[in-house]
LOLORO-982890 format. One line per field, with one value per residue: residue number from 1; residue in one letter; x, y, z of N, C-alpha, C in turn. Coordinates in Angstrom, 1 decimal. Layout:
% residues N
num: [NUM;...]
residuo: [a;...]
nc1: [X;...]
nc2: [Y;...]
nc3: [Z;...]
cac1: [X;...]
cac2: [Y;...]
cac3: [Z;...]
cc1: [X;...]
cc2: [Y;...]
cc3: [Z;...]
//
This chain:
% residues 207
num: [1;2;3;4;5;6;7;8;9;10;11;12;13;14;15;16;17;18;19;20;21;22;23;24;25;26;27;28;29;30;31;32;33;34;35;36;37;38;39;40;41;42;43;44;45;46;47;48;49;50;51;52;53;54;55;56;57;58;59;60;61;62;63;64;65;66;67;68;69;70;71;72;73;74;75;76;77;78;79;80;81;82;83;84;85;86;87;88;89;90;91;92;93;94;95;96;97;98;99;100;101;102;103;104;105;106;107;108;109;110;111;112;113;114;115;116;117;118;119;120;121;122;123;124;125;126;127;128;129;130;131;132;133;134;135;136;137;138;139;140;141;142;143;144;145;146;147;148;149;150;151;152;153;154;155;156;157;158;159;160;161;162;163;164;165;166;167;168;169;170;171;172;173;174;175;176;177;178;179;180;181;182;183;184;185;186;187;188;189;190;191;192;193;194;195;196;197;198;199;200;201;202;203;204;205;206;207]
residuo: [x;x;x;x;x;x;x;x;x;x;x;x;x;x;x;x;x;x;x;x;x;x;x;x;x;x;x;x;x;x;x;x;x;x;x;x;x;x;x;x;x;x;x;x;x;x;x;x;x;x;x;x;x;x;x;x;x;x;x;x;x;x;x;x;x;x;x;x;x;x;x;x;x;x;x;x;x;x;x;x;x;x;x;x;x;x;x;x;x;x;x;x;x;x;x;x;x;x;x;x;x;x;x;x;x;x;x;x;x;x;x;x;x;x;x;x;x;x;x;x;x;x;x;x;x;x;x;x;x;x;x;x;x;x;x;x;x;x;x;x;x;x;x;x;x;x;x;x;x;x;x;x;x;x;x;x;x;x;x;x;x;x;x;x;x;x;x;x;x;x;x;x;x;x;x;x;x;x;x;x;x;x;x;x;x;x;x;x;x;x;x;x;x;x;x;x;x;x;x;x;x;x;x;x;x;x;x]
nc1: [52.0;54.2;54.1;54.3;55.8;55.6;56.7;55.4;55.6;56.4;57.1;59.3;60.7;61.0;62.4;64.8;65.5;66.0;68.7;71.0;71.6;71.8;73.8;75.8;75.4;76.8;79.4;80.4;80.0;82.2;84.4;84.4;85.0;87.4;89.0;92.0;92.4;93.0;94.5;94.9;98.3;100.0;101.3;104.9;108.3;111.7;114.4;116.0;118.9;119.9;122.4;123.4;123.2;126.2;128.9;131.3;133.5;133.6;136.8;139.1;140.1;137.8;135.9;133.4;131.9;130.5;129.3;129.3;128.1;129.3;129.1;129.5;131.8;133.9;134.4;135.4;133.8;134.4;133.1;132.5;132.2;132.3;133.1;135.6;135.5;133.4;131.7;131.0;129.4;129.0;127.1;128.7;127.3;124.5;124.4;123.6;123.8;124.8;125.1;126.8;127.0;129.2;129.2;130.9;129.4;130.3;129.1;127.7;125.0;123.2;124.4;123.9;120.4;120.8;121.2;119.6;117.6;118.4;118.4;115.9;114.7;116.2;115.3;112.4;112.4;111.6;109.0;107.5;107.6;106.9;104.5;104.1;105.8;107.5;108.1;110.0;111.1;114.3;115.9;119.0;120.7;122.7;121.9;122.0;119.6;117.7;116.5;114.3;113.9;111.3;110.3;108.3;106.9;107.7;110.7;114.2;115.4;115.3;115.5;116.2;118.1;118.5;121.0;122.1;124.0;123.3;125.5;128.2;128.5;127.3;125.3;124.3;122.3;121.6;119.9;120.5;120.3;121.7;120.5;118.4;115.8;112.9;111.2;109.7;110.3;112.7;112.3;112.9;115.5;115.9;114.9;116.6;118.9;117.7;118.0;120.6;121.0;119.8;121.5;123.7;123.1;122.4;124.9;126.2;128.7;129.7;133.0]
nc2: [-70.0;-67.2;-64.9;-61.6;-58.8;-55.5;-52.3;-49.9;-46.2;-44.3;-45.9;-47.0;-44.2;-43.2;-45.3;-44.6;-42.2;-42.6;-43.7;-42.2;-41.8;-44.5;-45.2;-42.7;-43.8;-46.1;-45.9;-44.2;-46.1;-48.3;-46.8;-45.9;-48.4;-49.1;-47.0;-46.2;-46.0;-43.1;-42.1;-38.8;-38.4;-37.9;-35.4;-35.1;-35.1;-34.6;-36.9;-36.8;-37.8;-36.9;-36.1;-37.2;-34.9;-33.3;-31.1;-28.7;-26.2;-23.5;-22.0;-19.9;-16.0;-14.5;-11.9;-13.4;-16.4;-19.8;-22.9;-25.2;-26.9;-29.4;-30.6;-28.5;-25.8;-23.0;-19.9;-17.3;-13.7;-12.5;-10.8;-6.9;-5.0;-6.7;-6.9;-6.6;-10.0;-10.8;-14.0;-16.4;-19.2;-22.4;-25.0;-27.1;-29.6;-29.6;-27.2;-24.9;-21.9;-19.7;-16.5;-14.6;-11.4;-9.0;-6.6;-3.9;-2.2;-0.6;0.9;2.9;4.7;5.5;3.9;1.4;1.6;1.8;-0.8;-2.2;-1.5;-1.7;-4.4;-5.3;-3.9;-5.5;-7.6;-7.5;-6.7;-9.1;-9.6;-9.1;-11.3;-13.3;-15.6;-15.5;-14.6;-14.6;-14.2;-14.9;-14.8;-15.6;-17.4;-17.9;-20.6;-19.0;-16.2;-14.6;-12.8;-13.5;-12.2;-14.3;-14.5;-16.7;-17.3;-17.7;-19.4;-18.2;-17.9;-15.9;-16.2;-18.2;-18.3;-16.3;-14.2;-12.0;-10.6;-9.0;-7.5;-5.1;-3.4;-3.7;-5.8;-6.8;-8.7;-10.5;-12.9;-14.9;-17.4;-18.8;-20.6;-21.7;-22.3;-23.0;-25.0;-25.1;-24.1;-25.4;-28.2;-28.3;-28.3;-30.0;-29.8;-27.0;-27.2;-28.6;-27.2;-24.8;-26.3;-26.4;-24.1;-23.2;-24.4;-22.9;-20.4;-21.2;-21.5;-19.2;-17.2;-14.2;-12.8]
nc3: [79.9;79.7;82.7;82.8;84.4;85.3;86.6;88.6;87.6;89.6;91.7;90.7;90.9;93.4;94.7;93.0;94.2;96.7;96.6;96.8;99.8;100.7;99.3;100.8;103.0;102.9;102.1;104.4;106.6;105.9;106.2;108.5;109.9;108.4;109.2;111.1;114.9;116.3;119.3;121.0;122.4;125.6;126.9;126.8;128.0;127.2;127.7;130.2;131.9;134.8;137.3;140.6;143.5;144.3;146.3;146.3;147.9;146.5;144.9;145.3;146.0;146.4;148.3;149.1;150.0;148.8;148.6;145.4;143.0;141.9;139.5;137.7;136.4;137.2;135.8;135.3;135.2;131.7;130.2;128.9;130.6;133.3;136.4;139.0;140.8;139.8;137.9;136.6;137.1;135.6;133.5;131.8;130.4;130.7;129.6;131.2;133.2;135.7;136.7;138.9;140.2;141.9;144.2;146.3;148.2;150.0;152.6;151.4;151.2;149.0;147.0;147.8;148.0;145.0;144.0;144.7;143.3;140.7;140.3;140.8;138.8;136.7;136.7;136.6;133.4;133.0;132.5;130.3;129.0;130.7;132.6;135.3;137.8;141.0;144.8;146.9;150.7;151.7;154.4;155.3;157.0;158.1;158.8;156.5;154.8;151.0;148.5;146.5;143.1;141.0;137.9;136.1;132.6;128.7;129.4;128.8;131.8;134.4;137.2;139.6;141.9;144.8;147.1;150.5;152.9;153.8;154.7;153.0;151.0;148.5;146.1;143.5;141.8;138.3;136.3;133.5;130.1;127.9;125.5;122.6;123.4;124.8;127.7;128.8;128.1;129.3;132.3;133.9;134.2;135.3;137.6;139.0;139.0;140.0;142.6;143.3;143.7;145.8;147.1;147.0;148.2;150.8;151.9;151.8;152.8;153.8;153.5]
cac1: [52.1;54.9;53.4;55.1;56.0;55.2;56.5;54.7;56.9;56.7;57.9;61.3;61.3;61.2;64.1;66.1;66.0;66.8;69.8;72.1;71.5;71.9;75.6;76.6;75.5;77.7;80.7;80.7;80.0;83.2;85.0;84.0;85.5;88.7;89.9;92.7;91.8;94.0;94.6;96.0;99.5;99.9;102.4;105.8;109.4;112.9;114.4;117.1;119.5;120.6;123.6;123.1;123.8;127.3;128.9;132.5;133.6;134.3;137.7;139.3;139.7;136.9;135.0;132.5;132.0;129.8;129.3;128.4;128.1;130.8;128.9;129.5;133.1;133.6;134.7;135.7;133.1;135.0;132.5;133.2;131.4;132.7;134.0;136.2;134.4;132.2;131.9;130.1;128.7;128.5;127.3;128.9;126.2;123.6;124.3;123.3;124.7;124.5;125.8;127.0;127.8;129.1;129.2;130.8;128.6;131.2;128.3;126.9;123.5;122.7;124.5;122.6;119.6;120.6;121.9;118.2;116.6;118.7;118.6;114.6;115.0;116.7;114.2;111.0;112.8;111.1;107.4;106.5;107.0;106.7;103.3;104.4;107.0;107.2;109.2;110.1;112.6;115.0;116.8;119.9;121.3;123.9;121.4;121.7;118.5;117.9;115.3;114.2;112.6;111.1;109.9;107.2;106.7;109.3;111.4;115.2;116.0;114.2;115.3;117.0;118.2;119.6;121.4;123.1;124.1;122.7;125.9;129.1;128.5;125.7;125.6;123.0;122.7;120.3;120.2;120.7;120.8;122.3;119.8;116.5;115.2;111.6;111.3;108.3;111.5;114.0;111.5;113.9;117.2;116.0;114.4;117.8;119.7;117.3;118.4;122.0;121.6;119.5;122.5;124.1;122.6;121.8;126.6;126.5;129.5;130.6;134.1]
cac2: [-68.6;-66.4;-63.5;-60.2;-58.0;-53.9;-51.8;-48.5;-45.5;-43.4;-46.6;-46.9;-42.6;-43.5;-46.3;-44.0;-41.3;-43.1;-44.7;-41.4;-41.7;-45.5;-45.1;-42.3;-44.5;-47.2;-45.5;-43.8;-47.3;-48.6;-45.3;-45.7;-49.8;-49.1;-46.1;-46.3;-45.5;-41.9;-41.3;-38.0;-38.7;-37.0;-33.6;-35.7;-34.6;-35.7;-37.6;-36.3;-38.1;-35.9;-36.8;-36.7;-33.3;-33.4;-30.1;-28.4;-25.0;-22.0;-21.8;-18.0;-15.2;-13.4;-11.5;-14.1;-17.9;-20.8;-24.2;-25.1;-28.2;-30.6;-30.6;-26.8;-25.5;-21.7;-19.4;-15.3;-13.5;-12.0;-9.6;-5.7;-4.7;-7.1;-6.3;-7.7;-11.1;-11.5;-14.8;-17.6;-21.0;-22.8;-26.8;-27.6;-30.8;-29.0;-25.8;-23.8;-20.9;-19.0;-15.6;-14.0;-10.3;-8.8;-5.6;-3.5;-0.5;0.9;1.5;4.1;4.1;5.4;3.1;0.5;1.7;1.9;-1.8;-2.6;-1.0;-2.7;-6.0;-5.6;-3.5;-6.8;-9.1;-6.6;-6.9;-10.3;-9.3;-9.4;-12.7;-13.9;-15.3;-15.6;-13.9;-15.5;-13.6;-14.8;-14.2;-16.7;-16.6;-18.8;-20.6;-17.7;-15.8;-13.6;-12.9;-13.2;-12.3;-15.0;-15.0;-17.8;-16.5;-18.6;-18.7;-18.7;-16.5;-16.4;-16.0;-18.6;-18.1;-15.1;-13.9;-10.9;-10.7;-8.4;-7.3;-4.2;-2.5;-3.9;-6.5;-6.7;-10.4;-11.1;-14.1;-15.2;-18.4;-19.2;-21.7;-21.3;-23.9;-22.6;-25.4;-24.5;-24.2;-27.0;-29.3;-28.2;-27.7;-31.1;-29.3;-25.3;-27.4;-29.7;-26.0;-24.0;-27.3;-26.4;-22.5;-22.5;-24.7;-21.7;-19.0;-21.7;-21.7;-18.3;-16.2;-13.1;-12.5]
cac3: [79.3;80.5;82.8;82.3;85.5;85.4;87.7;88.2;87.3;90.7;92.1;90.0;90.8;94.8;94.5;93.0;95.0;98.1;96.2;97.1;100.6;100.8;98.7;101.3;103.8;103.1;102.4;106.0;107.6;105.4;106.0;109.8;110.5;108.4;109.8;112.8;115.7;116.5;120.1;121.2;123.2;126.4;126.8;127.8;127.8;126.7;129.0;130.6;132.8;135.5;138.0;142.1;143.7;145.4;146.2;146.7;148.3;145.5;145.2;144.6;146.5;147.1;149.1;149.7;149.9;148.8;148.0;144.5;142.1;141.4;137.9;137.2;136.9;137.7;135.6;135.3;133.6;130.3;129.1;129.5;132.2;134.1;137.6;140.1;141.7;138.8;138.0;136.1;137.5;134.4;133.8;130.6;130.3;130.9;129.3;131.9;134.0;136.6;136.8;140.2;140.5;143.2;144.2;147.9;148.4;150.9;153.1;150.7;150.8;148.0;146.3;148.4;146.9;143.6;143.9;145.4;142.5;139.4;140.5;140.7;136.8;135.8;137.1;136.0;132.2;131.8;132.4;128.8;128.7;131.9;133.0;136.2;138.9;142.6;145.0;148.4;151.3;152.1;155.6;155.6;158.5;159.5;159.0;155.7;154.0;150.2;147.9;145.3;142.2;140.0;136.6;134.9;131.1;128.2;129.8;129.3;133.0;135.3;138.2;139.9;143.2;145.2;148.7;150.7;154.5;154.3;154.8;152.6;150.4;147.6;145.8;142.5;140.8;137.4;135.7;131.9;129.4;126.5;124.5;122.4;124.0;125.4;129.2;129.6;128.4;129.8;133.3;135.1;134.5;135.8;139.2;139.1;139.1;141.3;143.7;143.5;143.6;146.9;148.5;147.1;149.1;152.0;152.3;151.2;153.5;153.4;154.6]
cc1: [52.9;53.9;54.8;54.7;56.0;55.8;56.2;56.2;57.6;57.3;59.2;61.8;61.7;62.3;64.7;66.5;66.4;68.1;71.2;72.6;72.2;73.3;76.0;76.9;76.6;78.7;80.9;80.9;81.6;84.6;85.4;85.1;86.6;89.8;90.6;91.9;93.0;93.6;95.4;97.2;99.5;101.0;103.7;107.3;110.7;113.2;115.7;118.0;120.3;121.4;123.1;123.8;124.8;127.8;130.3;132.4;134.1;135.7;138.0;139.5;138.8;136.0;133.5;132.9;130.8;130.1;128.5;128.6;129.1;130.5;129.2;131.0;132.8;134.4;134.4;134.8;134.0;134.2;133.0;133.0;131.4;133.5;134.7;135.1;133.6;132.5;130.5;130.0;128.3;128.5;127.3;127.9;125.1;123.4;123.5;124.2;124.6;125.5;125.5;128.1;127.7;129.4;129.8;130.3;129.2;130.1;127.8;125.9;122.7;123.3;124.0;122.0;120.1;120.7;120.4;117.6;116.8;118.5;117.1;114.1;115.0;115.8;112.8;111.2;111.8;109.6;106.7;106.0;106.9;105.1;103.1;105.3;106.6;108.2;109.1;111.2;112.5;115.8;117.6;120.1;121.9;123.0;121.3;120.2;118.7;116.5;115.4;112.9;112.2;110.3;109.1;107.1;108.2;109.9;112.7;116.2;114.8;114.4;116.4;116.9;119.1;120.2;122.4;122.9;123.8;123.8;127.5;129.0;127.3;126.2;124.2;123.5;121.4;120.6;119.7;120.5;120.7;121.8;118.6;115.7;114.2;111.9;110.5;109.3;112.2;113.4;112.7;115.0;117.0;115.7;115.9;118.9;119.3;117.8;119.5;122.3;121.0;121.0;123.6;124.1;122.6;123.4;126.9;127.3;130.0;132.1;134.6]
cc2: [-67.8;-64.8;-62.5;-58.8;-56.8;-53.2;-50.3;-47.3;-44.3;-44.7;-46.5;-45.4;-42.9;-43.9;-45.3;-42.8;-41.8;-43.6;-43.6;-41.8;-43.7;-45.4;-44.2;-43.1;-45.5;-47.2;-44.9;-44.6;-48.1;-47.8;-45.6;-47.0;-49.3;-47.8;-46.0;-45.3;-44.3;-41.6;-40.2;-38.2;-37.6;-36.4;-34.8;-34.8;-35.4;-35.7;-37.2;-36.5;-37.1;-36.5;-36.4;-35.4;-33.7;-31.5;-30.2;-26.7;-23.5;-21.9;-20.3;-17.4;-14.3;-12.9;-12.0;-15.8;-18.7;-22.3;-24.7;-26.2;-28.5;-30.7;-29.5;-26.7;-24.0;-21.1;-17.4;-14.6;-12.1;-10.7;-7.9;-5.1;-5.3;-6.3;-6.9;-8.6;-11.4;-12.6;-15.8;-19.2;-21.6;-24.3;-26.8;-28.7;-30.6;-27.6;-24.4;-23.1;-19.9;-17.9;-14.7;-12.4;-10.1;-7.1;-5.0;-1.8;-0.3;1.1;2.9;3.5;4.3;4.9;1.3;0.5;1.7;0.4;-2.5;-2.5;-1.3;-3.8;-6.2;-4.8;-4.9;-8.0;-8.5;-7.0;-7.9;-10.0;-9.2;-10.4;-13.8;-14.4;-15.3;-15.1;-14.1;-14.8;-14.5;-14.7;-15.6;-16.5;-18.1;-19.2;-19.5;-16.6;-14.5;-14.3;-12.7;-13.6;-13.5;-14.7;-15.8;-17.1;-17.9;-18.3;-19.2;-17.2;-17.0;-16.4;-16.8;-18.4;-17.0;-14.9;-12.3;-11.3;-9.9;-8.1;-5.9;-2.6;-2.3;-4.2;-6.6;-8.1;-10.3;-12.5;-14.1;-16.6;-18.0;-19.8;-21.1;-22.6;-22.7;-23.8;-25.1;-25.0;-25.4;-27.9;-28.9;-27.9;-29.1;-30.3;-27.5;-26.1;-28.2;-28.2;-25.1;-25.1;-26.6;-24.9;-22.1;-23.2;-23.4;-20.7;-19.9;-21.5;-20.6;-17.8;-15.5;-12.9;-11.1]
cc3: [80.3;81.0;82.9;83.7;85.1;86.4;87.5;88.3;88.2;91.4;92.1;90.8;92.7;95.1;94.8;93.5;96.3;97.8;96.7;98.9;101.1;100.5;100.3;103.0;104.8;102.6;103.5;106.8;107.2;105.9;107.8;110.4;109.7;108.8;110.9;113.9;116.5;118.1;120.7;122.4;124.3;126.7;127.6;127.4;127.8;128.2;129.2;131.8;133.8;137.2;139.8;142.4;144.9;145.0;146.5;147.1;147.0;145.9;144.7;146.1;146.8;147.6;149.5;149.1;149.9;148.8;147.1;143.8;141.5;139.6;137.1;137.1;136.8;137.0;135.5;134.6;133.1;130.1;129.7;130.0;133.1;134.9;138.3;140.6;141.1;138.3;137.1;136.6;136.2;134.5;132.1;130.0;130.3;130.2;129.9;132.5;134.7;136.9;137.7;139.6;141.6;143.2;145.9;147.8;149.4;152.0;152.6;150.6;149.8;147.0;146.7;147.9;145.8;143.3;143.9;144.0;140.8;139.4;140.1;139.5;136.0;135.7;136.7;134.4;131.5;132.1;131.6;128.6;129.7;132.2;134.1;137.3;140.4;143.2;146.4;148.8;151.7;153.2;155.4;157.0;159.2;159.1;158.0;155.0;152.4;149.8;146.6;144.2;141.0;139.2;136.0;133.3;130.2;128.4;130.0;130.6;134.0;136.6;138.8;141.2;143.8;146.9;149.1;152.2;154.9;154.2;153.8;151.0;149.8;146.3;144.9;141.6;139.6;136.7;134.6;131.4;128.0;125.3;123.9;122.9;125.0;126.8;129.5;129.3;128.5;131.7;134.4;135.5;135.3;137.0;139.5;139.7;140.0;142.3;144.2;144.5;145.3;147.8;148.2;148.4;151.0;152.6;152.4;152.9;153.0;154.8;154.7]
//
């Protein structure tokens, strides 16, 4: 005699409410083993082959002298406010550039000061976007002093300089690059160029 199985009807109702919980279960666990495993890459930058630092003497006439990178060539600056002796350090390969004015305050002192007080205008300009501004003094072998300053941030001027003898000759430089290329990559080639610029200041004579 076939017996005949029952099941009570709060039973069946129990099942099936656990049945949601069991399904979400075991799509998470499925969800969980076939999904890659994503790890985040850490902050790097293009790679940028950059050449050893050899130097040559500035050729030209004028009123002062350095020694500046065999990678750079040196041209006139063009624009129209240019003055005598102004001048561009430019690295075609690099697209950067360094631009030297020069200035002879005659021994006027208040064009001393005024010379004092633009240079540190020009270099204040980036403080918006600066998060950073580093100044120190530099004393060359022959013994001129010059102020430096390194600019942190995206700021289009990283690094900047003044120098002068107090009584003739007034000398600023700033670096460039003519890239939208963000500063965190392009951070090899501004230290590759701050390199060059302090053998700059380190050769720097005034004649």
């Amino acid at each position: 005699m076939r017996t005949r199985r029952f099941f009570r009807l709060d039973y069946v109702i129990s099942i099936l409410k656990k049945l949601p919980a069991l399904v979400v279960a075991l799509v998470l666990l499925a969800s969980c083993s076939s999904a890659p495993d994503f790890t985040p890459k850490p902050k790097g930058y293009n790679r940028i082959d950059l050449p050893a630092h050899r130097y040559r003497m500035l050729p030209g006439n004028h009123p002062y002298t350095f020694e500046y990178s065999t990678q750079a060539v040196v041209k006139r600056d063009s624009s129209y406010m240019a003055q005598p002796h102004w001048i561009n350090v430019y690295y075609p390969k690099l697209h950067a550039n360094v631009q030297i004015t020069y200035m002879d305050v005659q021994r006027d002192r208040r064009l001393y000061n005024k010379m004092m007080e633009d240079a540190r205008k020009l270099t204040g300009k980036h403080e918006i976007k600066a998060t950073a501004i580093d100044e120190r003094i530099l004393k060359t072998p022959s013994g001129i002093r010059a102020s430096v300053f390194e600019l942190q941030g995206e700021v289009p001027s990283q690094f900047q300089f003044y120098t002068t003898d107090s009584t003739k000759h007034f000398l600023r430089g700033a670096l460039y690059f003519q890239t939208a290329t963000a500063n965190d990559s392009l951070a090899p080639v501004i230290e590759y160029v701050k390199t060059d610029i302090v053998r700059m200041l380190n050769t720097l004579r005034y004649k």
